[in-house]
Structure formats: structure tokens, C-alpha cells
C-alpha positions in Angstrom: 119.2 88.8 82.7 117.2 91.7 81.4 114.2 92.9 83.7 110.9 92.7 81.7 109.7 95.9 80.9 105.8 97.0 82.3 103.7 100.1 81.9 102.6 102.7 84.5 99.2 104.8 84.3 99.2 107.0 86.4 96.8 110.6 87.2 98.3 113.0 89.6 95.3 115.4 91.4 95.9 118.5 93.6 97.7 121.5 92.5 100.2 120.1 89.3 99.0 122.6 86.6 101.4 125.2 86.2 104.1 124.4 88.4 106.6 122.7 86.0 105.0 118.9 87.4 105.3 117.4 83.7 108.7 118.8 83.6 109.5 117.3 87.0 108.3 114.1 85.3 110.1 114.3 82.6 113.4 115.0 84.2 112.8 111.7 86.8 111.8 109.6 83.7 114.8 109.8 81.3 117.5 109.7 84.5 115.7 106.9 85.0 115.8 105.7 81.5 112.2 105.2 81.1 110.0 106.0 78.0 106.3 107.3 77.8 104.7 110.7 78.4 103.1 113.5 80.8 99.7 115.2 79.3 97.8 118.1 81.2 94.0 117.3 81.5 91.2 118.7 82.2 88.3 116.6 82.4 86.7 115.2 84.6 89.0 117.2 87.1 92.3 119.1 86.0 95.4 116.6 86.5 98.2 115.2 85.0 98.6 111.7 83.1 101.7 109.7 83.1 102.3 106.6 81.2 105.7 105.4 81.3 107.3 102.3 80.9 110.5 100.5 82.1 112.0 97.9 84.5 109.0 97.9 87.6 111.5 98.9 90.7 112.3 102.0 87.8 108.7 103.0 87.7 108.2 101.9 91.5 110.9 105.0 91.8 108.6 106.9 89.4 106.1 106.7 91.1 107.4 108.0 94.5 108.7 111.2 92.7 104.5 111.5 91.4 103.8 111.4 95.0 106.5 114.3 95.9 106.2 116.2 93.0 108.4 119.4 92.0 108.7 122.3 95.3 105.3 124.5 94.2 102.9 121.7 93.8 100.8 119.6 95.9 100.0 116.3 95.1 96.3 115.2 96.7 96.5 111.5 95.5 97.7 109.2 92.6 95.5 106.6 91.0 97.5 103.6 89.3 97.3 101.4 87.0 100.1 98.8 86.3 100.0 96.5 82.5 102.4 94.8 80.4 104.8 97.4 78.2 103.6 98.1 74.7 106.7 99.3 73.5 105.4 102.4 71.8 107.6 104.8 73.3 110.9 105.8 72.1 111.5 108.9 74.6 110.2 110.3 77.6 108.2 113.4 76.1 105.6 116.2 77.7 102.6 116.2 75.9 
């Protein structure tokens, strides 16, 4: 039986500008086989958004590669947000 599919929200804060962390995401997302994105932003505070979605224990692994991040950053916290897949993606893409 097929999983259903959910979404993760997540923002990364701490130092993940510049230090390949969307690229980190992206790589962990498609071997994964999830869809969705990773945006810079900068407001209120500079940090990263991810939305993906996928099979939860998928994102669940996700997620603790958002807490780790790629060997030059430093990850302060993660807020998350978990919802019901839309089903918009098609690909795992940096925004």
C-alpha cells in the first residue's frame, strides 16, 4: 500500500546563506525522492525556506539533514510546519 504523501514547511536560522545549504537540500530531497523547493530569505531575519513533500518518515529524514546542514553552516533552530500534500511539485528545485 502506498504511503500518503504530506507537506513540510520548514525555516532554517543561523548561518545557511552562502554555504551551499539549498544545495545540501536539494541533494537530500531528490535521493530521497521528494518534490518541493529551497528559497533564500531575508525578512524578517535571513533564512532559508523548505517546502517539500513526500512519504512523512521521508520528510522526517529531511528534516534531520535541516538540523545538520552542509559542513560550513550552522543551523540555530528549525521551525515546522507539517499539512496535507498539495501536489504542486514535480521536482525538487532551489529557488
Amino acid at each position: 500500500m502506498k504511503e500518503p504523501r504530506q507537506r513540510l514547511e520548514a525555516r532554517i536560522y543561523g548561518r545557511v546563506q552562502g554555504v551551499g545549504f539549498r544545495m545540501f537540500v536539494q541533494d537530500k530531497a531528490r535521493a530521497l525522492g521528494l518534490t518541493g523547493y529551497a528559497k533564500n530569505r531575508y525578512a524578517p531575519q535571513r533564512h532559508v525556506e523548505v517546502v517539500a513533500e513526500g512519504p512523512r518518515p521521508r520528510l522526517e529524514t529531511l528534516l534531520h539533514h535541516l538540523h545538520q546542514g552542509p559542513p560550513l553552516a550552522w543551523v540555530e533552530r528549525v521551525d515546522v510546519q507539517w499539512g496535507p500534500a498539495t501536489g504542486e511539485f514535480h521536482a525538487f528545485s532551489i529557488g
